[in-house]
N, C-alpha and C positions, 0 to 999 in steps of 0.2 A: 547488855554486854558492854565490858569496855574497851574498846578498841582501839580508836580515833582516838589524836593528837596534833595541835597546833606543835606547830615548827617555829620555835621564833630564838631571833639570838641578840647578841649587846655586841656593838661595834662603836668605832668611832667615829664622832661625827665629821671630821675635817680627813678621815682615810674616806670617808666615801663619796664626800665631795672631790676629795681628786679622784677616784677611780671615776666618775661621773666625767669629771672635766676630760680627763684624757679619755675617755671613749668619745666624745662629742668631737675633741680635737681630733682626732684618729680618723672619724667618718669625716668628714670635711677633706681631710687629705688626703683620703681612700680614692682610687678610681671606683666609678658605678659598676655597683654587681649585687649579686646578694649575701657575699661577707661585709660587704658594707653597710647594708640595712642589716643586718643583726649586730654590727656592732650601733646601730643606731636604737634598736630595739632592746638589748643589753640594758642599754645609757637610760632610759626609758622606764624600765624595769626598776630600776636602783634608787631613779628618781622618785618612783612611786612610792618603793619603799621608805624613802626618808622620808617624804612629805606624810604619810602614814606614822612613822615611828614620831614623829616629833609630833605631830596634832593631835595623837594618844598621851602624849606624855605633857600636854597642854590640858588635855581633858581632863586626865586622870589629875593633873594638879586643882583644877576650877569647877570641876564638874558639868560643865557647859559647853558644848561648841561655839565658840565666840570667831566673830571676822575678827581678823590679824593681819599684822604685817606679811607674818607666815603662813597664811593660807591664803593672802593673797600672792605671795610669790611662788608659793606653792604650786597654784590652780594655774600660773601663766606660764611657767615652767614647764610644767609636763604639758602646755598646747600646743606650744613652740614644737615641743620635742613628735608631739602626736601630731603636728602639722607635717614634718621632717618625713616622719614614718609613712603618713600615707600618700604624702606626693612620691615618693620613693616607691610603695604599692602600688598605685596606680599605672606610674611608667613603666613596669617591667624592672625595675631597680634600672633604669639608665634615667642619663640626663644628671645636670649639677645639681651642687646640694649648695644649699644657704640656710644659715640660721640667724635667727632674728639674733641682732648684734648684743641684745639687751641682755642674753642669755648667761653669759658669764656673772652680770652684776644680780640678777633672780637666782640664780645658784651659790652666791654668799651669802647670799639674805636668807637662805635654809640655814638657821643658826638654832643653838641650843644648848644644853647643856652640854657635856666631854661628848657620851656614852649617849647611845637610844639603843631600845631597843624594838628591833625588829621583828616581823611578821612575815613568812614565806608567804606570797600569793598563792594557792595551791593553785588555781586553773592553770596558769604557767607554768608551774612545776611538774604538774601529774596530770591533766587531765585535758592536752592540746587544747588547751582554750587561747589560739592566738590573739594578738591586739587587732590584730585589723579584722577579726570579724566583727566585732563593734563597729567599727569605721564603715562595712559594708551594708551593717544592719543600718546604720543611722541614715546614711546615702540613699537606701530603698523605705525609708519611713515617712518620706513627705512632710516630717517637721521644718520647719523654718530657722535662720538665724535667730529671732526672738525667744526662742525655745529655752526656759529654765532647767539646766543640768542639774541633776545631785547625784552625787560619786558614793560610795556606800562602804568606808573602811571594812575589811584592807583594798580588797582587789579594785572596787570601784573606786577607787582615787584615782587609777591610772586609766581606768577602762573608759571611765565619766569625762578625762579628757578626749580619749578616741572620741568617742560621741561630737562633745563640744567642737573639736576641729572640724572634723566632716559635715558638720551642720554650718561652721561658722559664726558658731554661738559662741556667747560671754565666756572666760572661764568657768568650767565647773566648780561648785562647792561640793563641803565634803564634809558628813557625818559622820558619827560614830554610835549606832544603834547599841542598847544597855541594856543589864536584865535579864529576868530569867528568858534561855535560848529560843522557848515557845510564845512569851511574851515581852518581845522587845520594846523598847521605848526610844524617843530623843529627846533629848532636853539642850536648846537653842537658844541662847543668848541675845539681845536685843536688835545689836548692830548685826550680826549674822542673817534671824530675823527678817529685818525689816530691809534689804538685800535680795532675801530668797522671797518675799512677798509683794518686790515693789512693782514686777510683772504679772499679778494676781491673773490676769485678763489673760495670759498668755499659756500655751502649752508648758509642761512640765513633763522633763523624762528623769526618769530613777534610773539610774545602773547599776548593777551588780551582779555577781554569779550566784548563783540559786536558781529556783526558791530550793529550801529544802526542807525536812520536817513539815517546819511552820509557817515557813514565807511570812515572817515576822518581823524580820530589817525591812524589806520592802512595806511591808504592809505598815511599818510603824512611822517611815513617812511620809505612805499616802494618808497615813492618819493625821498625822501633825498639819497636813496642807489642808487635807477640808474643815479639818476643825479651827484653821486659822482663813477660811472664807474662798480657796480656793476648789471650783466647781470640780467633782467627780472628774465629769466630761474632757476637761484641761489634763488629765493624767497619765500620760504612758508609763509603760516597762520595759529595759532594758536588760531580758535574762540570759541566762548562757543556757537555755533548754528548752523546749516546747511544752515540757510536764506544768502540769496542776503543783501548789504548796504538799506536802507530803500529807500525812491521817493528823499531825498534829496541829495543823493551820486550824482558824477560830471561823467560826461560818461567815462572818462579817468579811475577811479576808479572801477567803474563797471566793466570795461574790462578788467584788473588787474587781479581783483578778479576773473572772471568765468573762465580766464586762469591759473591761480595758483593754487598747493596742497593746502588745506584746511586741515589737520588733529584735527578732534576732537572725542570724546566720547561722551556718553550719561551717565546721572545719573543711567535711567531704565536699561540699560547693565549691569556695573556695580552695581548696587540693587539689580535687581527681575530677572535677569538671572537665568532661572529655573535649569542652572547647578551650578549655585554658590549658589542662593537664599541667599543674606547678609542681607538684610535690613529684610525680613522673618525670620531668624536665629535669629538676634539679637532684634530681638519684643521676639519672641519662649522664649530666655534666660531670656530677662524681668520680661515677665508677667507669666515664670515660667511653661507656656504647647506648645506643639507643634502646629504651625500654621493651620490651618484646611484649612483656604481660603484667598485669596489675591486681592485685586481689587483696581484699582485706580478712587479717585470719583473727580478727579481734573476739573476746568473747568466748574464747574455747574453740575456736574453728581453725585455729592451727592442728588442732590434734586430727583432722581429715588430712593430713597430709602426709605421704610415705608413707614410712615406718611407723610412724607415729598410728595412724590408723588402726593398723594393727596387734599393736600395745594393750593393755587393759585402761579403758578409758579412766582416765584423771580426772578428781573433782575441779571446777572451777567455779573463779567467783569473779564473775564478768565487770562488778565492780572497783575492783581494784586489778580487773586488769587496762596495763594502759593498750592505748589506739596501735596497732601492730599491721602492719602488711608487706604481701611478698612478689620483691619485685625479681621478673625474671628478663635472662635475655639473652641473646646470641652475640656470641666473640668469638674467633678465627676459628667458628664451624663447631662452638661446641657451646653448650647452655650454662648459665652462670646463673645463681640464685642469690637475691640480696634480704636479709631481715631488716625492714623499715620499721622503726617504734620510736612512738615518743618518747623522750629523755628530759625535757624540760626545755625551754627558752634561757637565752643569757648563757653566766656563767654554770647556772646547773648541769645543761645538758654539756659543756666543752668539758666539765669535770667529769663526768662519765665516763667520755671518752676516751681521755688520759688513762684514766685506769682500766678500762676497758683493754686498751692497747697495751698497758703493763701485764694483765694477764696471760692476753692473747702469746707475748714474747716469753712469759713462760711457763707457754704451753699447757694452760688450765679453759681456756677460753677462744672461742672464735677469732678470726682476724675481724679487727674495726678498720672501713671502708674513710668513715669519717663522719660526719654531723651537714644537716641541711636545717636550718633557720625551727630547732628545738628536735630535729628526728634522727637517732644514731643509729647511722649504716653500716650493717655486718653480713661478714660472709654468712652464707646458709649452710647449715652441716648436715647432707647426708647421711644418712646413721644405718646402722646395722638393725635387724629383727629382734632384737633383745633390749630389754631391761634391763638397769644394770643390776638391777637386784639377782639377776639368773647370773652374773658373774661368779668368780670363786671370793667367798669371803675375803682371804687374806688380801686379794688385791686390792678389793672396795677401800678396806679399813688404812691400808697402807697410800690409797691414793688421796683419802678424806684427808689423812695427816699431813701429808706434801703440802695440800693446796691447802688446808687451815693453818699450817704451821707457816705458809708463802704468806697469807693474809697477815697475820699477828707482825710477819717481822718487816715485812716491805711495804704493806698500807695501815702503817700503825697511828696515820695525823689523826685519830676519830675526829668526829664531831660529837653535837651533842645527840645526847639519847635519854632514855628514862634511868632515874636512879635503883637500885636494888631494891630499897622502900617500894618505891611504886610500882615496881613488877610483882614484886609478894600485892601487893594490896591488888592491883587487876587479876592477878589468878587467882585471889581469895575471893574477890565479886563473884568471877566469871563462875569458878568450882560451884560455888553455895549456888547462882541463880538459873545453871544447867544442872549438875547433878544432886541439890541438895545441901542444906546447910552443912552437915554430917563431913562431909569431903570441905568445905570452906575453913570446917575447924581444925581437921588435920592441917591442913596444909598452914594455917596462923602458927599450931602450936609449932612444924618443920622451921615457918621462918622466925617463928623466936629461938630456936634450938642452934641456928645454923646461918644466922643472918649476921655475924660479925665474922666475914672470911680472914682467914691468917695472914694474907696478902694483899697487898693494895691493887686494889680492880683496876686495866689499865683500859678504857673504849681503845679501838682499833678501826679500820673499815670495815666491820662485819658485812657478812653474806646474809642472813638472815633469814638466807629461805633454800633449806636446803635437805627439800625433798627430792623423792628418790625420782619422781616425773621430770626433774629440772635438771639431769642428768642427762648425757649425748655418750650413745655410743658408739663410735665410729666403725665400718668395714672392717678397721685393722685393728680393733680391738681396745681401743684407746678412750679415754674417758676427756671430755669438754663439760663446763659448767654452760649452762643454757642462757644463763641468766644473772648475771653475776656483776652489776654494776647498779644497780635499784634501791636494791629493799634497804638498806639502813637509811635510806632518804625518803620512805615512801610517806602514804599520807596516814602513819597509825603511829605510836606512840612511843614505840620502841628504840628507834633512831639506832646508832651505832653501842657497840658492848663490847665487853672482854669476851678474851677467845672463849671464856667458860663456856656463855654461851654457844658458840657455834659448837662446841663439844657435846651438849648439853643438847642440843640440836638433831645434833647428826645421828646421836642415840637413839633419840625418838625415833627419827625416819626412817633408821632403819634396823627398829629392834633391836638394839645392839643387847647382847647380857652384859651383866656388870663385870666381867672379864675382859669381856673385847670394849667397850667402854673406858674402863683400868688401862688398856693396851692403847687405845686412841692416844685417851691423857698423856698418855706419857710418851708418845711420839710427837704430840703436839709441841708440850713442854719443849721437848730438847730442842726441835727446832723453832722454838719462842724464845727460846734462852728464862724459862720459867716454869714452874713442877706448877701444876693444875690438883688441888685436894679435892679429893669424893666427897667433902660436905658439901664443900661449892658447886660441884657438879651437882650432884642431888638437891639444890635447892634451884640452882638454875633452870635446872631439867622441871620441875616443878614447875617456875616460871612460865616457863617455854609454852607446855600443857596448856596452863591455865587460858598463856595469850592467846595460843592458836585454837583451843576450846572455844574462846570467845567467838573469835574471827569467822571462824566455819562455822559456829551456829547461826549467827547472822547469816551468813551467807546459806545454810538451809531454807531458812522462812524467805528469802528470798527466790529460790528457785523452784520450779516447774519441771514435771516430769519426769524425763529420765535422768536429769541433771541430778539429781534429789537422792539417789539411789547412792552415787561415790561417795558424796558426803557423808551421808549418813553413817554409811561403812568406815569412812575416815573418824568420826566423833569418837565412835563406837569403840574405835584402838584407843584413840586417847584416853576416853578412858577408863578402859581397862588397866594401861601401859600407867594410871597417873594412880588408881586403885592400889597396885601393886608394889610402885614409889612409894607412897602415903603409909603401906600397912608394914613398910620395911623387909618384902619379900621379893623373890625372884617373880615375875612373870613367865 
């Protein structure tokens, strides 16, 4: 199936050197706290990103990872910043901050061409992978300062310095494994080399987040080292997970792996550690009273809660959901409920927020509490016994329009997302290798019939996920979006889109006929200030099928038991609902 999607975009390179410099400057002037350390962690983030985007676009020029000017300012830059981080960690965010003075003249010397382009970290993004578990895992591995770091583009650039600092080690180097996904390779330039070898005698740790499939970046530079004279023995892992490489890893790597230290941490140690309690503390300092209760409802285990319970259980796909918990607690005599989810680190998760708090004011969405160091705090919505599907048609249809025609006109900055091309070409995969080539050819021949819209396609901030479970409905009858600051950033492929889509959307999830479909559009339109054509819709809707066919079959073979049952039932509409598209008939 095709799902998954790198995030990456083109910026400039002297815009993100100052947005670096003035976050660096900002924390130095900050009193101690912990908006202080995220803006140090931000600074941090950005840095990682260029030192990544520019030693990609060294590579891709030379074919080589070569030592440089710029991977030496690189690699001492982000230590600096990964020493800042975790002295600021370890003290409870108090106490002064100093940075190595040199830090300004390593941050000019990040040079390059105008333009790079950039790679989203995902573990930062989607998947709470903070910096400083690295730092803690490194702290509890008994390696030594003499210990050879290698950072492992993209995320390990930044993560390979946590390590580095917390050990006290050289800076990290930093590669960029090549190649087909299951069989990655390095290829390493003399001077870089004979650097990374000149401590052959000494421990060596990998960093990266993984393994996954193949555990094939890691494996391809435990390969590179023993085959350049470095003993097995000498080799640690620095992963983001306790798992084995997935079914695609090569037997050689597997056995690597189950022989070698592993050093990592968990989020939940570092969080909800009932002797630390941070992530509790810092909800408590928020929303301004002490935490009463803590529970994690990740995974599908929010739907044990309330009303929800009661509901017709919803499929889920514990993979892409992110880390969520519900903090509870008493204020002048009465209980208060908070939704804890990760949002991203840095600028991602403050952008969230923003818009999170635009909808909230009108009245599509929860109140937002506010953000703790990547986690957006919102009120918890008590709901009514219903569905909104058991509401009266006419209001669902009239309230979808409000809040997609509110989308289209007030969060219309998109970002980026996939082109129309490559939505037709993932639902033609997904159609042909779920239900048959037969359905993959329909739907080529819809997108050559109907793939040059009348109108210029505008991204917007799409929803992108706007099933009928992700709907709130309140006591008083009133309709919230659950979830409505995510998906067009998540970690698959689609990214932000024209309203088409979310019409195109809403149809599926909720059966619309192509009259109340017809009546959507055209509510939407008006308050988009633009008429939405039934080609487009129909090819979109298409789309839609094909991507979320994809998503949820994966997401079958991956679940057990009774988990296995909604899905399945979910496929099953699709389609039908995609059958009936295809053949030009009503369903």
């Amino acid at each position: 199936m095709l799902v998954f999607g790198d995030i990456e975009r083109v910026e400039e390179v002297m815009a993100i050197r100052a947005a670096i410099a003035h976050d660096l400057d900002e924390a130095v002037a900050m009193p101690p706290g912990l908006t202080r350390h995220e803006r140090l962690v931000a600074a941090f983030i950005r840095t990682g990103e260029l030192v990544q985007g520019l030693l990609d676009e060294a590579f891709e020029k030379d074919g080589i990872d070569e030592w440089s000017p710029l991977q030496d300012a690189g690699g001492r830059l982000l230590r600096v910043e990964a020493e800042a981080i975790i002295g600021s960690w370890r003290s409870g965010f108090d106490g002064g901050l100093s940075l190595d003075p040199l830090w300004p003249d390593l941050l000019r010397r990040l040079n390059g061409p105008d333009t790079v382009r950039l790679r989203q970290p995902e573990g930062y993004a989607f998947y709470a992978l903070l910096p400083e578990i690295y730092a803690e895992a490194a702290l509890r591995s008994g390696l030594t300062a003499s210990t050879v770091v290698i950072g492992i583009r993209s995320i390990g650039t930044s993560l390979a310095a946590m390590v580095s600092a917390a050990l006290g080690a050289a800076p990290a180097g930093s590669l960029r494994p090549h190649g087909h996904p299951f069989e990655r390779r390095v290829d390493i330039g003399p001077a870089l080399a004979r650097r990374l070898l000149a401590g052959r005698d000494q421990s060596y740790a990998i960093v990266d987040e993984g393994p996954g499939l193949s555990g094939s970046s890691f494996g391809s530079v435990a390969d590179w080292l023993e085959k350049n004279g470095v003993e097995r023995s000498r080799i640690h892992f620095f992963p983001s997970h306790a798992g084995d490489p997935g079914a695609q890893a090569s037997e050689r790597h597997v056995r690597r792996w189950k022989e070698r230290p592993r050093h990592l941490d968990t989020v939940d140690r570092l969080l909800l550690d009932p002797a630390t309690a941070r992530l509790p503390s810092w909800v408590s300092d928020l929303t301004g009273a002490r935490c009463g209760s803590w529970r994690d409802i990740s995974g599908g285990r929010w739907r044990k809660i309330g009303a929800a319970k009661d509901a017709t259980r919803p499929p889920v796909d514990a993979q892409f959901e992110r880390r969520k918990f519900l903090f509870e607690r008493e204020a002048g005599g009465r209980r208060e409920r908070f939704l804890v989810k990760f949002a991203g680190l840095g600028d991602v998760g403050t952008a969230k927020a923003r818009r999170g708090a635009l909808l909230h004011e009108a009245g599509f969405a929860p109140k937002i509490a506010g953000t703790c160091h990547g986690f957006l705090v919102q009120q918890w919505v008590e709901t009514a016994h219903i569905p909104i599907t058991a509401l009266p048609r006419l209001q669902v249809l009239d309230h979808l329009a409000r809040y997609l025609g509110f989308r289209a006109r007030h969060l219309s900055g998109g970002g980026q997302g996939a082109t129309l091309r490559e939505l037709c070409d993932v639902a033609v995969y997904n159609f042909a290798g779920t239900f048959g080539e037969d359905m993959g050819k329909k739907l080529r021949l819809l997108a050559e019939a109907h793939g040059r819209p009348c109108r210029r396609l505008r991204r917007i901030d799409s929803d992108n996920r706007l099933h009928a479970w992700e709907w709130l409905v309140t006591p008083g009858g009133s309709l919230l979006k659950a979830d409505a600051v995510d998906h067009n950033s998540a970690h698959d492929l689609v990214g932000c889109q024209d309203i088409a889509w979310e019409v195109a959307g809403a149809a599926v999830e909720f059966d619309l006929t192509a009259p109340e479909r017809r009546r959507l559009a055209e509510a939407v339109g008006r308050l988009a200030d633009g008429s939405l054509e039934d080609d487009v819709l129909t090819l979109f809707e298409a789309c839609y099928l094909g991507f979320q066919t994809g998503l949820w079959w994966m997401a079958l073979e991956r679940a057990s038991g009774d988990e296995r049952a909604p899905i399945a039932a979910l496929l099953s509409r699709y389609r039908r609902r995609a059958e009936c598209l295809l053949d030009g008939r009503e369903c």
